[in-house]
C-alpha positions in Angstrom: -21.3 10.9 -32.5 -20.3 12.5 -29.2 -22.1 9.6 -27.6 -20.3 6.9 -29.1 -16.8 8.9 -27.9 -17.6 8.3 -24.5 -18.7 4.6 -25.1 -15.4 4.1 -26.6 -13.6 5.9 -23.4 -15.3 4.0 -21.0 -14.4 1.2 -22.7 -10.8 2.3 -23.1 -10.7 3.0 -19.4 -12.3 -0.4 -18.1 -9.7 -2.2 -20.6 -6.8 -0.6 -18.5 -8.6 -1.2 -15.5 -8.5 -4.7 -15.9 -5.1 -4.5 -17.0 -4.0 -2.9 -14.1 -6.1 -3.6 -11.0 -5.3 -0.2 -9.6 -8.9 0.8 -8.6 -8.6 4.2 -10.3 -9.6 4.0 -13.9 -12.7 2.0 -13.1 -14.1 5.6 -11.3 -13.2 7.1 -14.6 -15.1 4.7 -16.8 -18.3 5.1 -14.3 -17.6 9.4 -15.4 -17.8 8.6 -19.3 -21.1 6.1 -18.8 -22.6 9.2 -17.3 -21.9 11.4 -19.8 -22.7 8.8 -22.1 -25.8 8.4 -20.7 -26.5 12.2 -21.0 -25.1 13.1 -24.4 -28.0 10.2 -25.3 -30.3 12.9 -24.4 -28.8 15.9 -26.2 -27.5 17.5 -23.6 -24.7 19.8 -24.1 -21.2 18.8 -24.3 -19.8 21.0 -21.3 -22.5 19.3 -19.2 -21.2 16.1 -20.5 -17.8 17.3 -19.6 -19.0 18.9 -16.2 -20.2 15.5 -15.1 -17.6 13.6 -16.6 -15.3 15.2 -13.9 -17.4 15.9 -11.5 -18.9 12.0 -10.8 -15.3 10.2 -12.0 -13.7 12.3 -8.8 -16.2 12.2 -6.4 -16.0 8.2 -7.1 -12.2 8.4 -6.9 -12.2 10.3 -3.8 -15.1 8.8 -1.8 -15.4 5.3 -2.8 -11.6 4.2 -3.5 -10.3 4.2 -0.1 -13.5 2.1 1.1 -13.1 -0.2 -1.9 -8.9 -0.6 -1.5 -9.2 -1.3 2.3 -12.0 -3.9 1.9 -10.2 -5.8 -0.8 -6.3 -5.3 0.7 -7.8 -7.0 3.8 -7.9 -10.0 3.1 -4.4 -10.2 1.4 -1.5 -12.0 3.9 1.5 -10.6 4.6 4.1 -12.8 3.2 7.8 -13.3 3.3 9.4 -10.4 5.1 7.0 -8.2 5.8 5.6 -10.7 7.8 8.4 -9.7 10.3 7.2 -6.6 11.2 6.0 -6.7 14.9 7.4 -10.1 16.0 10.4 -10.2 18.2 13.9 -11.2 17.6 16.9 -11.8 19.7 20.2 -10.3 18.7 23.1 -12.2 17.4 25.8 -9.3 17.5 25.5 -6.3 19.1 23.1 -3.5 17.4 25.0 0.2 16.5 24.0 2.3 14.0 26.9 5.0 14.4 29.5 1.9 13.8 26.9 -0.3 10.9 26.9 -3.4 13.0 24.4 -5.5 14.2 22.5 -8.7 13.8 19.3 -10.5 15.0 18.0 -14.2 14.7 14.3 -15.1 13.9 12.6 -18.0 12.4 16.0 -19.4 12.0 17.3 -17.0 9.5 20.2 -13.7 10.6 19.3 -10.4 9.4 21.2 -7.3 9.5 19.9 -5.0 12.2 19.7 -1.6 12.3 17.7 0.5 15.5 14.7 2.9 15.1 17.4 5.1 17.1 20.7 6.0 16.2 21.9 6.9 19.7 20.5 3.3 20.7 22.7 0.7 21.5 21.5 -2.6 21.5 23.2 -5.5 23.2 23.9 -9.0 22.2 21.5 -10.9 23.5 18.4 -8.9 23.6 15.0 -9.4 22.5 13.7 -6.7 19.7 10.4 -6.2 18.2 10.4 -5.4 14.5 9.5 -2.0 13.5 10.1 -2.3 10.1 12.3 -3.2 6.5 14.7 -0.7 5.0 16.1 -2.7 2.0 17.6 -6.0 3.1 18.0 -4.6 6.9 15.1 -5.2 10.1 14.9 -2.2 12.2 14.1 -2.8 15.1 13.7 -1.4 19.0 14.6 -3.1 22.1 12.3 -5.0 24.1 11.3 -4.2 27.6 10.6 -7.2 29.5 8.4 -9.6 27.9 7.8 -12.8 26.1 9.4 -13.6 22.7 7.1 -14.4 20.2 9.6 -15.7 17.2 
């Protein structure tokens, strides 16, 4: 009877997998056909349980991050996180203290905001995206280079 409770969990556990996609319950449901597998043979049900854990984490810990940085490779960057690293030339001067500042790329104005808050950034300068904080780049300046918009 024990045996058929783990059947049932794994199969619990690959349903939400595929529900979610999160590449965690499927090292779970690789634990309860394990102690599946050993509560076929009689085994105890703390050994059951002592496996369970034991090969659902070592799974989650060891194989997850290989798995997740395989697959997330070959997703693309889309819409504005695509930004991050290209350059952009400012449209109004950048100052964090005073909440102003804008920069041009691709056609479209952002609102800028610097990594640095004792930065300022003239108009006219070419930035390289560091990153997104809600609807605003931020962004450092450029040392002389090549614009890449």
């Amino acid at each position: 009877m024990i045996a058929i409770g783990w059947l049932i969990a794994m199969a619990v556990l690959l349903v939400i997998e595929i529900a979610t996609l999160g590449l965690t319950t499927i090292w779970f449901a690789a634990g309860a056909l394990v102690a599946f597998i050993v509560a076929i043979f009689g085994l105890p049900l703390w050994l059951q349980i002592t496996l369970f854990i034991t090969v659902s984490l070592v799974l989650l810990l060891c194989t997850r991050p290989l798995a997740t940085r395989y697959l997330n490779s070959r997703t693309t960057k889309t819409n504005a996180e695509s930004l991050v690293g290209k350059t952009a030339r400012v449209t109004a001067g950048i100052d964090n203290i005073q909440s102003k500042g804008q920069v041009v790329i691709g056609g479209m104005e952002w609102t800028a905001r610097s990594t640095d808050d004792a930065v300022l950034i003239p108009e006219g300068a070419l930035v390289t995206i560091e990153g997104i904080s809600g609807v605003k780049l931020i962004v450092t300046e450029k040392k002389e280079g090549t614009e890449n918009e």
